[in-house]
N, C-alpha and C positions, 0 to 999 in steps of 0.2 A: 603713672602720670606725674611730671615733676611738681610742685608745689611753687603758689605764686608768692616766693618771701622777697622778691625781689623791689617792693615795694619800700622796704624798708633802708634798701643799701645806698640811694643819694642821701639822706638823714645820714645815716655811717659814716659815707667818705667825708661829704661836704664839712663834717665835723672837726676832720684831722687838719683842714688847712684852712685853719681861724687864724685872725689875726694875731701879729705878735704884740702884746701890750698896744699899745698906745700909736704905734707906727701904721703906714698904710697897710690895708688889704696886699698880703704877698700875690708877686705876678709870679707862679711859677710856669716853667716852659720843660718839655718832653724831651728827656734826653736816652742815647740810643745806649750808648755805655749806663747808666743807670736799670734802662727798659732788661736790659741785658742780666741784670744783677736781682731780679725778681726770683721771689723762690718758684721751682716749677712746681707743675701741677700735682705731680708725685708727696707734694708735700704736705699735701693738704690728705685729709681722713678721704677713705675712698667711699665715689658715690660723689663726690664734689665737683661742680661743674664752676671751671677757672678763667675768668674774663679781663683783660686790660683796660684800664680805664686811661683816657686820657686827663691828665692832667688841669692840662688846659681849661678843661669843662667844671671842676673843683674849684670855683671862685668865688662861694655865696655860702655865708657862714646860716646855719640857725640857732636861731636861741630856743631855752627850753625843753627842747626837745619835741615839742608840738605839744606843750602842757601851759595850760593858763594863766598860774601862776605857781613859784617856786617856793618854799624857805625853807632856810634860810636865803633870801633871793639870788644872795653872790654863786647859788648854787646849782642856776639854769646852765651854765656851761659845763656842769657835769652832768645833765641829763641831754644833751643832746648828741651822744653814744660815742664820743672820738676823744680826744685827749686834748682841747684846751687850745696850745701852739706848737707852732713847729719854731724852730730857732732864725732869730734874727739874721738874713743875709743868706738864708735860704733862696736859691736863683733856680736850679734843674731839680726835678723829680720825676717819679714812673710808681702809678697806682694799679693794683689790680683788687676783683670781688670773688670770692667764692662763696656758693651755695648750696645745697643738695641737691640731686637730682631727684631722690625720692623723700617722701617723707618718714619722720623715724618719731620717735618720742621725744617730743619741742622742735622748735625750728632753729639753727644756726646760721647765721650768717659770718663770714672773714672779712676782713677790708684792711689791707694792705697796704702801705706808703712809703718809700723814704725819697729823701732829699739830699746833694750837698748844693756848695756853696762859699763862700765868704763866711765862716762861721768865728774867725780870731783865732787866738792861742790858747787858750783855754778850752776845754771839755763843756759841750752843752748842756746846761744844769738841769735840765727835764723838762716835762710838759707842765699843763695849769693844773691838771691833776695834782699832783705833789704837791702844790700851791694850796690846796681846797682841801688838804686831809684833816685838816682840825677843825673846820669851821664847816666840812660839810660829810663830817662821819654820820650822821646823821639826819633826813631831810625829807620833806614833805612834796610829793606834785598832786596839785589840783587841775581839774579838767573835767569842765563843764558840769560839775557839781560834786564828781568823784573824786575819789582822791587816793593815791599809793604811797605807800610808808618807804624810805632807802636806807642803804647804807651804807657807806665807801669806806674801804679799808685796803692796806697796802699790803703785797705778799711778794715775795721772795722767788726766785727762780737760780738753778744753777746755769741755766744759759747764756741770763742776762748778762751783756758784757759790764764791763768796771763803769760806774757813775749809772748805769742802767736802773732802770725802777717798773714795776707794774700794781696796778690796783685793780680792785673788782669791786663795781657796784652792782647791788644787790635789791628791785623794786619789786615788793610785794603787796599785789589789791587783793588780801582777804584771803580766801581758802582757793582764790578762780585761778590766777595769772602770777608764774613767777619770771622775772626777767634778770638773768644775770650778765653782765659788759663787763671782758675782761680787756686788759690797755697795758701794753706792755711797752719800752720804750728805750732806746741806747743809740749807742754812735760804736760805728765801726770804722775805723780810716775815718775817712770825709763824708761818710756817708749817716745822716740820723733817719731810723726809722720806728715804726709807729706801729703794731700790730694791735687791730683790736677783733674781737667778737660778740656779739651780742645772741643770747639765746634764751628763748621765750619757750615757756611749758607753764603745763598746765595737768592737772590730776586729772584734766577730763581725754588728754591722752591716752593714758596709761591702757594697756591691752586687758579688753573683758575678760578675755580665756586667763592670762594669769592672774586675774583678781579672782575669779572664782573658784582657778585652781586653788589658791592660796588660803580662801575664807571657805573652802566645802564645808568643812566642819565649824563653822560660825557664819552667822549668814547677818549677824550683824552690823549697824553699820560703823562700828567703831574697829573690826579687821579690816572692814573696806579703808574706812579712812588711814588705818596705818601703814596697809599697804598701799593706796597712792603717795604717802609722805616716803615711804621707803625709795618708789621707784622714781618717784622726783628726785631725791636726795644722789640714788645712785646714777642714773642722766646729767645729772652737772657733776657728782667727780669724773664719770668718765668723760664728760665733755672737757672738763679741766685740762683731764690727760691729752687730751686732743690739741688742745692748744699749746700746752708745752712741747709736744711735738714737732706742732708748726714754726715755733720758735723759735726752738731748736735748731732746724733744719736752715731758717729762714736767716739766723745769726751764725750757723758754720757757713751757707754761701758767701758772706759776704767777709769772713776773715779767713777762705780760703785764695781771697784776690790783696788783702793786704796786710 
């Protein structure tokens, strides 16, 4: 039975096409050469079910992320899962979501975007991300009395093209829920695009059978706990790997056209 995470993927997109500074909300409009230039479906981890979003429907930023309050405050546009903006004079785009069809250890979700446009002579200098790396390496969301600790830090990829940049923020409430959003981000030709994923685990995941496989001979709860910290830990590198994948694949389509 496929898993309902689909809940979460308007938060996702609507994210990626915030305002630029200070300028109107972008109007972007659906273009067929763009729509064309989406990575396929092949690209994505298998089990992932891959949808076109329109565009046009992407026109309503959120703040925070759905959390009450932020701080450091300037730091709700990094929790609300996308990268901040797209670049000024941004005119045509083509968005797609991917999800899993079944569920596995955490939930993943893809969300997809790029843009051209009017963009000048110059290289577009990144998202708000990059903006927030010093002032929001570290940061606090409250909600509704709760509250989760983050972290945003920037990493490196060999795909990314030249002036390209990605970061991964990292919320963790206590021993229950970890959420990792990775935001990856470059210009190819005329084209800027935006990969991000968000994936949510949890130790209560993790499969009975290999935890008791693991602790037969310790039935305490300190094997348990080290192997859920294991099988957490190993679900986000492989997920990692996952997404350099898609990134990969998603940044040779589009310097195989210019």
């Amino acid at each position: 039975m496929k898993p309902s995470y689909r809940h979460g993927v308007p938060l996702l997109l609507m994210a990626l096409v915030l305002v630029t500074g200070c300028t109107p909300p972008l109007e972007l409009r659906g273009d067929n050469r763009l729509e064309g230039l989406l990575p396929p479906p092949t690209a994505y981890p298998e089990g992932f079910d891959v949808d076109q979003v329109r565009v046009e429907e992407l026109d309503e930023g959120t703040d925070n992320g759905g959390y009450t309050r932020v701080e450091p405050e300037q730091c709700g546009a990094v929790l609300s899962g996308g990268t901040g903006w797209f670049p000024e004079g941004a005119e045509k785009g083509a968005a797609q979501i991917a999800d899993p069809l079944y569920s596995s250890l955490g939930s993943v979700v893809y969300g997809y975007v790029h843009v051209s446009g009017d963009f000048g002579d110059t290289p577009v200098e990144g998202t708000g991300f990059e903006r927030l790396l010093d002032s929001c390496d570290q940061l606090t969301a409250h909600f509704h009395g709760d509250s989760v600790d983050g972290t945003l830090v920037s990493e490196t990829s060999p795909s990314l093209p030249e002036g390209g940049g990605m970061t991964v923020l990292t919320l963790s409430s206590g021993e229950e829920t970890e959420k990792v959003t990775r935001t990856a981000w470059g210009q190819v030709g005329d084209v800027y695009f935006v990969l991000v994923a968000m994936h949510t685990i949890s130790p209560a995941d993790a499969p009975v059978g290999a935890l008791s496989e693991a602790c037969r001979d310790d039935v305490g709860m300190e094997c348990t706990q080290a192997q859920e910290e294991e099988l957490v830990a190993e679900a986000i590198e492989r997920q990692a790997k996952e997404f350099e994948s898609v990134l990969a694949q998603a940044v040779e389509g589009l310097e195989t056209v210019f």
